[in-house]
C-alpha positions as CSV (number, residue, x, y, z in Angstrom):
1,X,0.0,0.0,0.0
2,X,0.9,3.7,-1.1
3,X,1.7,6.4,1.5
4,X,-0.8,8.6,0.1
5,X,-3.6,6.1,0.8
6,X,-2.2,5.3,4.3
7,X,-2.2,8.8,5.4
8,X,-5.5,9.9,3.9
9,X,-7.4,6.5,5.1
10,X,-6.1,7.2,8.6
11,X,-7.5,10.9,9.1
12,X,-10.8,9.9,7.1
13,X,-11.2,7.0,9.8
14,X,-10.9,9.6,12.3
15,X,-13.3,12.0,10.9
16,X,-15.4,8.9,10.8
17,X,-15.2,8.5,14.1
18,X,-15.4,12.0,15.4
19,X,-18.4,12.4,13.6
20,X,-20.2,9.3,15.0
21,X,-19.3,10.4,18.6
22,X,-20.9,13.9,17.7
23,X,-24.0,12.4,16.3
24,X,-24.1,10.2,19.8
25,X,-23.7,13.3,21.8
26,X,-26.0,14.7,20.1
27,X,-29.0,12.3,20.3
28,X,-28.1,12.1,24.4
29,X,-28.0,16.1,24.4
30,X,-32.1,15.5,23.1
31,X,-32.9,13.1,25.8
32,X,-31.6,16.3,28.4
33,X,-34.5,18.5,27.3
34,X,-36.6,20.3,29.6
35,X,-39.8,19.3,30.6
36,X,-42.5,19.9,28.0
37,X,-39.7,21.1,25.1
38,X,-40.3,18.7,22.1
39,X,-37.8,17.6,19.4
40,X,-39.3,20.0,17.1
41,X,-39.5,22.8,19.2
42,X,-35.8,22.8,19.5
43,X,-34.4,20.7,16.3
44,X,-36.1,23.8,13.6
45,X,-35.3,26.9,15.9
46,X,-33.2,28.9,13.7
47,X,-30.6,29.1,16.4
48,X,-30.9,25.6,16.7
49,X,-31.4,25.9,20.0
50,X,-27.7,26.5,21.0
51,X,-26.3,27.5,24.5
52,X,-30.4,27.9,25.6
53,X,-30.7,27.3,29.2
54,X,-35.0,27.0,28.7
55,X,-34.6,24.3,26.1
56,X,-31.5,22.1,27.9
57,X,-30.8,20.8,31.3
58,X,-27.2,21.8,32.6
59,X,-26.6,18.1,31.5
60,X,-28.0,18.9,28.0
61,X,-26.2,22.1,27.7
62,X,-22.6,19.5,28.2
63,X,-23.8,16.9,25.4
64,X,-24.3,20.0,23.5
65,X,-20.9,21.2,23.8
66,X,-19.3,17.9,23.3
67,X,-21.4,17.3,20.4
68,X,-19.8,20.8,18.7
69,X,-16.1,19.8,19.4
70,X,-16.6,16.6,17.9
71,X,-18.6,17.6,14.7
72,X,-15.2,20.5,14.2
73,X,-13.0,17.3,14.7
74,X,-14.6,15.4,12.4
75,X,-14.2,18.2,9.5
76,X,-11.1,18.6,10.7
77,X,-9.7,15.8,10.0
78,X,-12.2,15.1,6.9
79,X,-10.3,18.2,5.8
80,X,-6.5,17.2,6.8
81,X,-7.6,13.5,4.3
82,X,-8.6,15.9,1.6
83,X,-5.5,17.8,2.0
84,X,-3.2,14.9,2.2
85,X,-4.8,13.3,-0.7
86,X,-3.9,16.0,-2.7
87,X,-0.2,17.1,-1.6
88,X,1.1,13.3,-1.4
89,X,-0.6,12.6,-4.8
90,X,2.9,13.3,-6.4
């Protein structure tokens, strides 16, 4: 196996990853809703209900959070693939 597709199957793996621990996060971040807040009433808010202390528990509000820093790892490293893809292509 070539470098190039070492190195770019390794950070796509990790996007993978990251982004299947966000979407996790993110499913347990809708079981911390407040009492009487639907799914709907948060999932098409415009804001999408981010950082809202009305909509979340405390507990929500950290699933939340950890849900954000995974979804930016995961285009993170989607993003370091695509780069190394293309600059060990040579």
């Amino acid at each position: 196996m070539n470098t190039q597709f070492l190195v770019t199957s390794f950070f796509a793996l990790a996007g993978a990853v990251a982004a299947t621990l966000a979407i996790v996060s993110e499913r347990r971040m809708q079981q911390h809703r407040q009492p009487g807040v639907t799914y709907g009433a948060v999932t098409f808010r415009r804001d999408g209900g981010w950082r809202r202390p009305e909509l979340f528990t405390a507990r929500g509000l950290e699933y939340q959070a950890q849900a954000s820093r995974f979804g930016v790892a995961a285009a993170v490293f989607w993003l370091v693939a695509l780069l190394s893809w293309v600059l060990l292509a040579a």
